[in-house]
N, C-alpha and C positions, 0 to 999 in steps of 0.2 A: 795200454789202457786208453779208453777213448775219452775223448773233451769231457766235460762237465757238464750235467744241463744248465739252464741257468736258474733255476731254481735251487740245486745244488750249490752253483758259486753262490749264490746269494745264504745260503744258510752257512758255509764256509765262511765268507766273508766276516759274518754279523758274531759267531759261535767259536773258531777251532781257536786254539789257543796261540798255536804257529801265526797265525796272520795276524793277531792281535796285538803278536808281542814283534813282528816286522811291521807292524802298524806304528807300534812306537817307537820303532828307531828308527825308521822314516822320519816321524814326525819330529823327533828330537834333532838330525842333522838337518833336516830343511825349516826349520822353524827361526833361525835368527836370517836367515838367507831368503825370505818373506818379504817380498815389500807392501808399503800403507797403500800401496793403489791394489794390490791383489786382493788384499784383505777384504777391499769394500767393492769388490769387483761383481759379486755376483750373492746378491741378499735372499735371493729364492730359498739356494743352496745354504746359507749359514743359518738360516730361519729355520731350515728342515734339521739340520743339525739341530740347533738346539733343541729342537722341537720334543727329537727323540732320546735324546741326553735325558730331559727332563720328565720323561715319559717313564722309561725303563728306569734313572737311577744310577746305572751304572757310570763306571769315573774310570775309562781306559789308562789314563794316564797314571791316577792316583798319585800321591807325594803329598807335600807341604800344602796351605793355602795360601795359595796366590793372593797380592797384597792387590784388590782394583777400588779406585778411589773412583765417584761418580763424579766430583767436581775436574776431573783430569780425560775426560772423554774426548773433549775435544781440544784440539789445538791451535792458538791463534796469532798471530806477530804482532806483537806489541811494539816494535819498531818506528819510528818515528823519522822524519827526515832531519838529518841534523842541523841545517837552517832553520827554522822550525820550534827545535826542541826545548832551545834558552829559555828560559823562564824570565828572562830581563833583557828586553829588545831594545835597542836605542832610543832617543827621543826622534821626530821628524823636524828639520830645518826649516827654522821659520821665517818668515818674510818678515824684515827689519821695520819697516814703512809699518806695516800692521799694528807694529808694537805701539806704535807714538801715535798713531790715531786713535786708540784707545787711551793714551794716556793723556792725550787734548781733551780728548770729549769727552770724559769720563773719569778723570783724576789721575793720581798714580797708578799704573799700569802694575809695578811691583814697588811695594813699599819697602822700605831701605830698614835692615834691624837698625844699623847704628845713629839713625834717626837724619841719616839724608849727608852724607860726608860731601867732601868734597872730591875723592876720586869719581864718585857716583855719578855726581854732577858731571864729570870730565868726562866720562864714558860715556851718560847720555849724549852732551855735545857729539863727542866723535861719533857716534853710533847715530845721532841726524843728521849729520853731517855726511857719511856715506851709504844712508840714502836719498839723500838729492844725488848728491852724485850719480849714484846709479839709475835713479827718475834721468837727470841728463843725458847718460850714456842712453838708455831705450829711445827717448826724440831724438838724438843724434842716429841713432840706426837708421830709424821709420824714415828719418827728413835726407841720409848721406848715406848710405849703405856703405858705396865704395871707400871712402873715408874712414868708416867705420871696421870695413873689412884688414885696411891696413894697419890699426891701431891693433888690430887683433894677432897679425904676424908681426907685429915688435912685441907684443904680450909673450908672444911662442920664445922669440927668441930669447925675452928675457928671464921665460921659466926654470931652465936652469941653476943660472947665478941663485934666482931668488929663495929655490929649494937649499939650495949650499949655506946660505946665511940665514936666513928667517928660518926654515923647519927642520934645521940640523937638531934638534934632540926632541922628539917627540915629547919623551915623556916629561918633560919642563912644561911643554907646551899643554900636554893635556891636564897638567897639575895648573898649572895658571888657572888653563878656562875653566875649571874645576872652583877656583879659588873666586875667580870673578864671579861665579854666580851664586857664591856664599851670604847668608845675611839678605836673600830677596825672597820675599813672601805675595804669593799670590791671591788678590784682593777680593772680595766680593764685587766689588763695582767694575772693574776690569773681567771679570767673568760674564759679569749681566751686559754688559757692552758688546761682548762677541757673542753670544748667545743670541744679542737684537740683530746685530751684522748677519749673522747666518742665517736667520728665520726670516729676514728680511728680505736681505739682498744676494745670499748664498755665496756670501764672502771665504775663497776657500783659505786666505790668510789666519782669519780666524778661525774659522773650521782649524785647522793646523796647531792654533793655541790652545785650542779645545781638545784636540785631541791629544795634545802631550801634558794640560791638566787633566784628562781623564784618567790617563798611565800612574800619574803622579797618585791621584787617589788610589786606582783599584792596588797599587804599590804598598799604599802608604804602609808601615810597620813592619812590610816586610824584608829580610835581608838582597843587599843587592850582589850579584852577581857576574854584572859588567862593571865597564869600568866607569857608566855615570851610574849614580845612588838617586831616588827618586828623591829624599832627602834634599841633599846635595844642589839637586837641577830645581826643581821648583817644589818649594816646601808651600805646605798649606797653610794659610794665616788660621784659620779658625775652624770650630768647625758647620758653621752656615755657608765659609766656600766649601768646604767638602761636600755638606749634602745637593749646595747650587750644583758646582759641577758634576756630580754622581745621577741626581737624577734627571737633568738637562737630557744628558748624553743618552741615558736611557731610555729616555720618553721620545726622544726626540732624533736619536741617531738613527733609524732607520728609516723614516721619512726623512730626513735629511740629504743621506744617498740616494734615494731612490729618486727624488726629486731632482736633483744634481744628472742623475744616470737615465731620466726620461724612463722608470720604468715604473708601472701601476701597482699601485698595494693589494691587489687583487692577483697577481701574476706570483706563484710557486715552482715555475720549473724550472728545474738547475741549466737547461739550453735557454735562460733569458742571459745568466751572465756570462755562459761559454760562450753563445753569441756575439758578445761586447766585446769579448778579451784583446781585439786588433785593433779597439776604436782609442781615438787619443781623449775622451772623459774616462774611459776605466784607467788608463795608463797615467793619469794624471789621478784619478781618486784612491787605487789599488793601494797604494802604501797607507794611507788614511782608513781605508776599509780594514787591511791587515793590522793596522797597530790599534782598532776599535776592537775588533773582533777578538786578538792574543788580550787582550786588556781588561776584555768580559770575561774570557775563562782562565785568567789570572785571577780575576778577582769572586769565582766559581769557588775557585780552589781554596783559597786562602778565608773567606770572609764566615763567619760560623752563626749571624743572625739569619733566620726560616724566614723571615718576611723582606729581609734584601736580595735572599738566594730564590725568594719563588719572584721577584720581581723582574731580577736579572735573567731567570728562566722563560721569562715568559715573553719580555723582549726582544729576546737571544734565538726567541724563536721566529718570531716574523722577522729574523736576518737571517735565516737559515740558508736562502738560497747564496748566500755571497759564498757559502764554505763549498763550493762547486771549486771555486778557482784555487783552493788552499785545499789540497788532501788532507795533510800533516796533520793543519787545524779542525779538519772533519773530525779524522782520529780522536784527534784528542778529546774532541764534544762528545765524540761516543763513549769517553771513558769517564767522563765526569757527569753526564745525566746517567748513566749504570751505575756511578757509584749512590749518587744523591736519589736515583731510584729506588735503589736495593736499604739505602741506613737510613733514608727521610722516613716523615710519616705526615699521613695526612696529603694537604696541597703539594708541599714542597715535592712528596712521589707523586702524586699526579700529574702535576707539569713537568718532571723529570722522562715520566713513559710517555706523556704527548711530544715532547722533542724525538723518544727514540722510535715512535709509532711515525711520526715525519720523517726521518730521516732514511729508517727503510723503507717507508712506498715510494718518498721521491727522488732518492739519487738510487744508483745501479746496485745489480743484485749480489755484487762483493760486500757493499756496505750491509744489505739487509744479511747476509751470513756472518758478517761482523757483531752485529747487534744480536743476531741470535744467540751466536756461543759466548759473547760476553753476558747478556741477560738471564742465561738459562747457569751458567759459572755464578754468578753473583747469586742468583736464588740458590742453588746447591749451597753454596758456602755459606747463607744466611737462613736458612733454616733448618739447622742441628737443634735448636732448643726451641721446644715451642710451649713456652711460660703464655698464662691468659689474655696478658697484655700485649700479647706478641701474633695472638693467633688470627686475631683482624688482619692485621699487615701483612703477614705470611699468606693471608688467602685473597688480598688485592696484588701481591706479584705474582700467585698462581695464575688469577684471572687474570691480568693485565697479561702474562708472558705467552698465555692460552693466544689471546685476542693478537699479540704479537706473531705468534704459528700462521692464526687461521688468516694472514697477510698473503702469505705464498704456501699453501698446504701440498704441494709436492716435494718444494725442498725441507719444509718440515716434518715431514714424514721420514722422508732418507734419515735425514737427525736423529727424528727420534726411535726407529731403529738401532740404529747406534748403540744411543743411549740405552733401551732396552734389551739390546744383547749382554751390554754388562752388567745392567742387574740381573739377566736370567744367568750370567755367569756366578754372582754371586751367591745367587738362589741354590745351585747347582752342587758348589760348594758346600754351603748347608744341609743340602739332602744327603748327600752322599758324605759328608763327614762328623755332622753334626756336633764338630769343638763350639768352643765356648765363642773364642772367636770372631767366625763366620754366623753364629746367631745371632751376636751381641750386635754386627754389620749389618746384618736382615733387621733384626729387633729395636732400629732405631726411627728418628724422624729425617733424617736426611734420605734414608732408605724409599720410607712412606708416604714421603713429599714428595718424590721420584717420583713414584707409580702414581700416585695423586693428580700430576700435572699432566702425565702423558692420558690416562683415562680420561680427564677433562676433556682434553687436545682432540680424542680419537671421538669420545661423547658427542664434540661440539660440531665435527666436520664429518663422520660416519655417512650421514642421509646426502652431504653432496659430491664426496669424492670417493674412491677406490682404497680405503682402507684397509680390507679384512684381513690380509698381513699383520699386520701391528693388532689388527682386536686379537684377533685369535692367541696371539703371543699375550698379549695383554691379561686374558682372561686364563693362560694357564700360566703364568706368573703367579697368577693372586690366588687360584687354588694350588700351588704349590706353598706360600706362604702360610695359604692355611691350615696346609695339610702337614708343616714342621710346627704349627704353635699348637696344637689342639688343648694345651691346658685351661682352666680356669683363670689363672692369671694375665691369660694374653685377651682377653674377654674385649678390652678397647683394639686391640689388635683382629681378631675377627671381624667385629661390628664392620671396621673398616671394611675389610674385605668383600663382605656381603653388601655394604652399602653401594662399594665400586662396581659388585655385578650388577647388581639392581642399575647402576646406570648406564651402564653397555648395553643391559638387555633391553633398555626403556627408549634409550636414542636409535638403535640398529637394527629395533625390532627383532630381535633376535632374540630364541628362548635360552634362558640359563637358568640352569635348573640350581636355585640356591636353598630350598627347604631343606633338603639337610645340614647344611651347616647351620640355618636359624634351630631347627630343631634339638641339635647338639647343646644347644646353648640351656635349655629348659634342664636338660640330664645333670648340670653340673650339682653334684652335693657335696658340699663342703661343711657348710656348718648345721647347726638342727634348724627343720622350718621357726619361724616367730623367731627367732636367735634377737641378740641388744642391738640397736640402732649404735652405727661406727660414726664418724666423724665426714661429713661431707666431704667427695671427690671428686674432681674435674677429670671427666672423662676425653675433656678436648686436648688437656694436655699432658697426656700418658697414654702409651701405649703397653705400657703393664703395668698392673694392680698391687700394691702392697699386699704383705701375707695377712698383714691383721685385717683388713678389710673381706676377707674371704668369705670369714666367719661373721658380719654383720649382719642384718636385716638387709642393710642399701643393697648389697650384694646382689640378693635373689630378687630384690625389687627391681634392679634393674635391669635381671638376665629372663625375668618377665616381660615387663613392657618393652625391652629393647626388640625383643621376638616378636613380638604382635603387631608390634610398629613396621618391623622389617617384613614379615609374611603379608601384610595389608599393603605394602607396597609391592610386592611383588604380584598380589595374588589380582591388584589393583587394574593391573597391567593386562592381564589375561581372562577377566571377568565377562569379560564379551565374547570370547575366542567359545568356536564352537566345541575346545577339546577340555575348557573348565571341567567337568564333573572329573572326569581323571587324572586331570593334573590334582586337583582338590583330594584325594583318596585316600592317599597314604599321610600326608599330614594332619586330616584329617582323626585318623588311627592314634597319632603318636599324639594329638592334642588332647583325644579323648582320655587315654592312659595317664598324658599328667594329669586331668581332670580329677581321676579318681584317686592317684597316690598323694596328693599335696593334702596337706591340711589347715593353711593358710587363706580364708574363708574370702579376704581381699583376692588373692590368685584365682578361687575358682571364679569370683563371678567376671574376670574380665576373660578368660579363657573360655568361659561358657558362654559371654555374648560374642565372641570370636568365632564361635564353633555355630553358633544360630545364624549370625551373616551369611555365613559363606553356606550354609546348607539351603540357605535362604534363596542363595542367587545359584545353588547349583539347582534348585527344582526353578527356576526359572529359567536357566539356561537348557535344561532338558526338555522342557513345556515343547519353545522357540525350535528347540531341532526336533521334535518328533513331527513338527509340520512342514518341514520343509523335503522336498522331493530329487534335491541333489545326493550326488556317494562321495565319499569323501575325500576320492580324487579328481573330483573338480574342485581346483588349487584354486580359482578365478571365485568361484559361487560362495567357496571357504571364508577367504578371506572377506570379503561385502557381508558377511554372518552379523547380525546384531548393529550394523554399522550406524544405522538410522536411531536408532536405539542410544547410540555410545555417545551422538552427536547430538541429542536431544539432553542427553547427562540425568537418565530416566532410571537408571541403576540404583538400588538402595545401597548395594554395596560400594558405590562411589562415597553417596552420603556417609557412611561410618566411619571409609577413609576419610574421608577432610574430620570429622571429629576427631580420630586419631590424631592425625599431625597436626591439630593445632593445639590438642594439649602437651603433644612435644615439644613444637614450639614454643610455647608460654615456659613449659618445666625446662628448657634448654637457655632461655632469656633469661628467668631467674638465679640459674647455674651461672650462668657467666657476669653478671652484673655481680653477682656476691661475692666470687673470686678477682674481678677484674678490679673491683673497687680496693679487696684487700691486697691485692697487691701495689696497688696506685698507692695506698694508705704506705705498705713499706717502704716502699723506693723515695717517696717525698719525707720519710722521716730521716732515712739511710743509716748510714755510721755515725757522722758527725752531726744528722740532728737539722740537714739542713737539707732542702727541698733541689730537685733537679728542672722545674716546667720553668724560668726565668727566661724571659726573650729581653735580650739585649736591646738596647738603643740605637737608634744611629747615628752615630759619632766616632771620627775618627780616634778617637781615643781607644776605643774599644773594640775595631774594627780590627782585628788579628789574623796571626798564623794559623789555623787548625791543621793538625797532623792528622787527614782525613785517612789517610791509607792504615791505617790503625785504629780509626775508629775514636778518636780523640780530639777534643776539642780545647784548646789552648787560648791564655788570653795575653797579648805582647802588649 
């Protein structure tokens, strides 16, 4: 027998049952023996797949449904260095001398609880008393070196003995110094003293006390985890030190360094401080920069007032370049502006996405794939419910996570591939097995917030990059979703649909033929025309219909104008194109028909000045092409058709468009104010009767733990 044509093997291949079923025991032994760099090797080829999966229907494999979560697409290492990691880093050593020059010129340094003892007294003594000393040792350097060098090898030799008898039991000794700094409170006057010293003379001793009462505060109420307690080391007198030191530091810490580091407040790139890293000012300010920096998103984490967290956000941003020289600390800022992006609302997300919109243009493109898959994980996981109050916010991390893609729209693209293999995997599921399931998966808002964001994505960057991969999957994704819901119930489910072509087809210039599915909509009968007026329903926030609304007036009222609204968009689009009169034909047809079957006297007349428009502009679009002298394949002459025309906005039927959507928009404003309000009305009453919008003070009293990772707010 001779070879196969290959037209033959190709129909073999696609048809005989034998190859189908060595198709799947291929694919079942080499399927765990797969690795993650094959899988994303070659996207032409998985594109075409699914392409045709979802084409035909057929499910070679057939079985169970496969369990695929969208929030688990990507994978990323949360890892952290374990340096790093503590949530309770030491205090920094302070210079002795510092201590007592604030407390000459400025009062008591640290006021005494037990109102001034006499060991206290004895300690300050000792404690100025070894720093003259050590003032004398530095002149004796500068004035004897040699002298000085030999005091230093009897030091060496007497290191030994001295460890044997003085620091034979550690833990005595760190209970002491524990004990000794029991009972000191740190003053307001002694704050504002170093604060003058640093703004002044850029004293880094003080600097140094400032920086371990900053620790103290962004600490305060929190559990400590080493072996000093912010407590413990320097307790806050009141709370006018707390807000003195809190927002000192904050206003002021960044000009402070950078002033110290010779570097301009104009300067954002991460090679000013990689630069520095050899020089001996960063190696002398580094520990002070790091314990600033752990100190601000300690106190990220922990502090549960919107207007201390948008403050510290916004600060934390014009120091963004120092987290070049701390990875760890990078990390961790990407994980707490994603979280404060994703649960704030209002400011507090908006200076949360402008830190993560900073951090992936200016440091390297590991981090911007960091912030991707964390921003794009935090939206999946926070938009399963989209209550009215909710749906502002779900559609500024759409846009905001959009505006984060179109940063680098190649490796966003690769992404969201990805991601749209596994909803077409989903999708796929559905067609071909249609349980309850895999529809209930399709039939959600996590699902439709998926496609939601990547049609944005593709909408928004179509006209300047190589997209048509991801449209073309894009646009047969969502008539396949429309093509598993066709019922009356899925009615907010459609609209979407049709609304998502409409804007593929309006950014890519690409036609997408959506009048049929708008026209489907008109066919739905459920209950008798004129039927009772149901109960007002947010269409924003459902994506299926209760049964009793089926049967209401609202019902057919809105699968009227939601049609008219949506063909006027489309038809909006194509009004100039020299092929209107045929595109207009057949909808045309199906318009006239419900014309005549309704008996709802408000229906006819907006379907009959629907049907006058567009007749209107199709004898004017036929006038404009019976004078012109091109064939209609000149693609060049085609397209310039009407343009002067289009540019001029001479069109009636533009006119009727803008009257359409702005009575949408008016009837879509009043829809959501009435629900938004009534829901604000519920939640501020709740269970117990008691309102949730209260913004905290600032005081340490109140300044707590929040169990952020759960979505909870706690008060210590």
């Amino acid at each position: 027998m001779g070879k196969l044509g290959k037209k033959a093997r190709k129909f073999a291949k696609k048809n005989l049952q034998s190859v189908l079923k060595r198709q799947r025991k291929n694919k079942s032994v080499f399927k765990k023996k797969a690795s993650k760099r094959d899988e994303h090797d070659d996207d032409a080829e998985d594109q075409k797949g699914v392409t045709s999966e979802l084409s035909n229907g057929r499910n070679p494999e057939g079985g169970d449904i496969e369990d695929i979560a969208l929030d688990t697409t990507f994978s990323d290492d949360d890892s952290d260095v374990a340096e790093d990691d503590s949530e309770s880093d030491g205090y920094l050593s302070e210079d002795l001398s510092c201590t007592y020059v604030a407390e000459s010129g400025s009062g008591d340094y640290l006021g005494d609880n037990s109102g001034g003892s006499a060991l206290s007294l004895q300690n300050r003594e000792i404690h100025l008393d070894l720093a003259k000393k050590t003032k004398k040792l530095n002149r004796l350097k500068e004035k004897d070196s040699e002298f000085f060098k030999l005091l230093e090898s009897y030091d060496k030799d007497l290191q030994p003995f001295r460890n044997e008898e003085t620091f034979s039991d550690e833990d005595e000794t760190s209970k002491e110094g524990m004990q000794s700094n029991e009972g000191k409170f740190l003053t307001v006057s002694a704050v504002k003293f170093w604060c003058r010293l640093v703004k002044e003379q850029h004293n880094l001793s003080a600097l140094t006390c400032l920086i371990n009462g900053y620790r103290a505060v962004c600490h305060y109420g929190a559990k400590s985890t080493g072996v000093f307690d912010a407590d413990s080391c320097n307790r806050i007198q009141n709370s006018e030190t707390f807000c003195e030191i809190l927002m000192f530091m904050l206003q002021e810490g960044d000009n402070i360094f950078r002033g110290l580091l010779g570097i301009s407040s104009s300067k954002w790139r991460k090679e000013t401080i990689l630069e520095l890293k050899n020089t001996s000012k960063w190696k002398a300010l580094k520990p002070l920069v790091k314990s600033y920096l752990r100190s601000t998103l300690f106190l990220l984490n922990q502090v549960t007032d919107n207007e201390i967290l948008a403050i510290s956000l916004i600060r934390l941003r014009s120091s963004m370049i120092y987290f070049a020289a701390f990875p760890s600390l990078l990390h961790r800022l990407i994980k707490i502006a994603v979280h404060l992006w994703a649960t704030g609302r209002g400011t507090l997300s908006s200076h949360s996405f402008l830190i993560i919109k900073d951090l992936a243009s200016v440091f390297s493109s590991s981090c911007f794939d960091t912030c991707l898959v964390k921003t794009y994980k935090a939206f999946i996981g926070h938009c399963q419910f989209m209550e009215p109050d909710l749906f502002k916010h779900v559609q500024f991390l759409r846009n905001s996570l959009v505006e984060l893609c179109s940063l680098d729209v190649q490796k966003s693209s690769n992404k969201a591939m990805i991601c749209i293999k596994q909803v077409a995997k989903i999708l796929q599921q559905g067609l071909q097995m249609k349980k309850k399931e895999a529809l209930k998966k399709i039939c959600s808002w996590q699902y439709t917030n998926c496609i939601d964001l990547w049609v944005m994505f593709t909408a928004a960057n179509i006209r300047d990059y190589d997209l048509q991969p991801l449209l073309f999957m894009v646009i047969q994704i969502i008539n396949g979703v429309a093509l598993l819901f066709p019922g009356p119930r899925y009615l907010p489910l459609r609209l979407k649909c049709i609304q998502w072509l409409n804007n593929l087809s309006s950014s890519s210039g690409i036609f997408i033929p959506v009048s049929s599915l708008v026209l489907d909509v008109l066919e739905y009968k459920v209950g008798k025309d004129g039927g009772k007026r149901g109960k007002a329903f947010n269409f924003l926030s459902a994506v299926k219909l209760p049964k009793h609304w089926l049967k209401s007036k609202n019902f057919q009222e809105e699968c009227v104008s939601s049609a008219i609204e949506l063909l006027s968009v489309h038809f909006v689009q194509w009004s100039y194109h020299v092929s209107f009169p045929e595109l207009a034909t057949i909808p045309l047809i199906r318009l006239r028909k419900f014309h005549e079957t309704t008996t709802v006297e408000s229906f006819k007349r907006v379907v009959k000045r629907f049907i006058d428009q567009v007749e209107q502009n199709i004898e004017f679009v036929q006038k404009k092409r019976d004078e012109v002298a091109f064939s209609p394949k000149d693609q060049q002459s085609v397209e310039s058709f009407l343009q002067l025309e289009k540019h001029n906005g001479k069109f009636r039927f533009i006119e009727y468009y803008r009257s359409i959507m702005d009575k949408a928009a008016s009837r879509n404003l009043v829809l959501n104010d009435k629900f938004t309000g009534a829901e604000k009305i519920k939640k501020d009453v709740g269970v117990n009767g008691k309102g949730h919008s209260e913004k905290r003070k600032v005081d340490p009293d109140i300044v707590g733990k929040g169990d952020r990772k759960n979505g909870k707010k706690t008060k210590v």
